[in-house]
N, C-alpha and C positions, 0 to 999 in steps of 0.2 A: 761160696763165701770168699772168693777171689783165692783161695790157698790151691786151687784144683790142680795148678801145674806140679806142683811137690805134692799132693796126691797120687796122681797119676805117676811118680816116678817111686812111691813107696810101693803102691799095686806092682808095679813093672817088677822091682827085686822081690816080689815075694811077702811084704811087708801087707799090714792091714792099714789103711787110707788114715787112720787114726796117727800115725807113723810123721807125719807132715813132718811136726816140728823138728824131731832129727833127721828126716832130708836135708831141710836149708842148714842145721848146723853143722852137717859133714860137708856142704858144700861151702859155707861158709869158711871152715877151715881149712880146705883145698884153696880156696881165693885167698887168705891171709899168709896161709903158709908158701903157696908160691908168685905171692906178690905183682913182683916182678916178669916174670912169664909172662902173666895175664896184663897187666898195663902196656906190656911192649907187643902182646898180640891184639887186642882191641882197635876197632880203627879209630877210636876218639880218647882212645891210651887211657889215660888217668880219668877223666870224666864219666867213662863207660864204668871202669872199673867198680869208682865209688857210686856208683847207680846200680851194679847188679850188687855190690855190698850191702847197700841200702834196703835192698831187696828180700838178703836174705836175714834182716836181723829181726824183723816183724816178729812179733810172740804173741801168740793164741788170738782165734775168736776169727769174726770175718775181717777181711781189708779193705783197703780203698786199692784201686788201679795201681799205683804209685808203688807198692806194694808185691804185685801181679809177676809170676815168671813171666821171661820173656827173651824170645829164641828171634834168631839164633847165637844169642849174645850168651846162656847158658852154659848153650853147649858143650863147649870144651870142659868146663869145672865140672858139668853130671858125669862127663865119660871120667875122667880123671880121676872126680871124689872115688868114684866105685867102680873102679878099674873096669871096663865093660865098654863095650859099644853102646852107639845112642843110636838109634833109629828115629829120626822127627819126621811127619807126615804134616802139611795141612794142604790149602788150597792152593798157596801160591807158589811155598818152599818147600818142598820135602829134602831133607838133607841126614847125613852117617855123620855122627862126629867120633872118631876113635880116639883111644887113650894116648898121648902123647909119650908118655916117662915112665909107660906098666909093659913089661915082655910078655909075648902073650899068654893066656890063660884062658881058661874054662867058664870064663864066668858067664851066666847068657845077657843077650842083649836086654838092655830098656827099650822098649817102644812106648811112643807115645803121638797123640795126634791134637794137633789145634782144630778145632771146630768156630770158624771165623762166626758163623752165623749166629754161634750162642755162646761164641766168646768164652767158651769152655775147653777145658784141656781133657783128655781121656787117654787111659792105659789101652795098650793095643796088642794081644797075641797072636804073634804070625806062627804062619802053617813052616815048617823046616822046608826052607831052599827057595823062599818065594824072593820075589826081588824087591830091593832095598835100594832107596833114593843113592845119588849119590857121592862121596866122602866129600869134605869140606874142603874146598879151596883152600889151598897154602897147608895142608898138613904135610906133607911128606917133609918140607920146607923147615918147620919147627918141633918133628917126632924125633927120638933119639932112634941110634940105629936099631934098639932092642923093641923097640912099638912097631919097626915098618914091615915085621911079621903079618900084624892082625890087618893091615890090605888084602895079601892073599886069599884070606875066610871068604870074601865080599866080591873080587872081580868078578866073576861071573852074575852074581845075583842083579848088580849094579850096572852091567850089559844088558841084562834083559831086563829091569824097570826104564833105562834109556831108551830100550826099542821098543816098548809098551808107553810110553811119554808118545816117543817120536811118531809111532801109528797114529796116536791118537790126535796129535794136533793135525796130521794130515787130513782123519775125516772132520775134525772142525773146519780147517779150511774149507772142505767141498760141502761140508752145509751149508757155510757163509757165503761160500761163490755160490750156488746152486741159491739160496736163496735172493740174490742181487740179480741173477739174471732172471 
């Protein structure tokens, strides 16, 4: 019903999928209350902003597109709202978005995955210590010094989903060349 990505993130904390609508209103209020943060972090500033706001004010029933979560433009406001790591998986990006302005804490990760093909979002339980995409370009850059904690959790996991990436493009490579010759 186009709500699947705020499904998928009430599954993630524990929540039952019915939960949507106070997803986007926690997240909602994470984007209102630090405004500014979020317009000066966005690359389209203010324009982004009031598009993911847009986003989240939709109230019950199915959506149009327009409506749709949509990463990794989220990101920062899901970690934030709910103090927690974001684990995003899909085809293209897999990306960690950590809390900016939370010292770290116990709370466990959201994961979640885009499924391009059916344009659907899903909650995702990883196995403890598997490897995690990774962290988002420019965090360390706008986390206060009490967030740059929850890196530590992740370096290693985030070493080995890079060298599980990196294997892997290697043997697409030599199907590709193996195929052309």
């Amino acid at each position: 019903d186009g709500n699947c990505g705020f499904r998928a993130i009430a599954v993630s904390i524990g929540k039952p999928e019915k939960y949507w609508p106070d997803i986007q209103k926690i997240i909602y209020n994470e984007l209102c209350i630090r405004k500014s943060h979020y317009v000066q972090l966005f690359l389209e500033k203010e324009k982004e902003y009031n598009e993911i706001l847009y986003i989240t004010q939709w109230e019950g029933g199915p959506c149009s597109k327009d409506h749709w979560m949509s990463m990794p433009s989220f990101g920062y406001a899901i970690a934030n709202a709910f103090q927690r790591p974001v684990h995003y998986f899909s085809k293209y990006t897999s990306l960690t978005f950590l809390p900016d302005n939370t010292p770290l804490n116990r709370n466990a990760s959201i994961v979640f995955a885009y499924i391009l093909e059916r344009q659907h979002f899903i909650a995702i339980k990883l196995k403890p210590n598997v490897p995690v995409p990774p962290i988002m370009n420019g965090w360390e850059d706008i986390c206060s010094e009490q967030s740059k904690l929850w890196k530590n959790l992740f370096v290693e996991r985030i070493a080995h989903f890079k060298k599980g990436y990196e294997e892997n493009v290697i043997i697409c490579k030599k199907k590709i060349w193996n195929s052309i010759i």
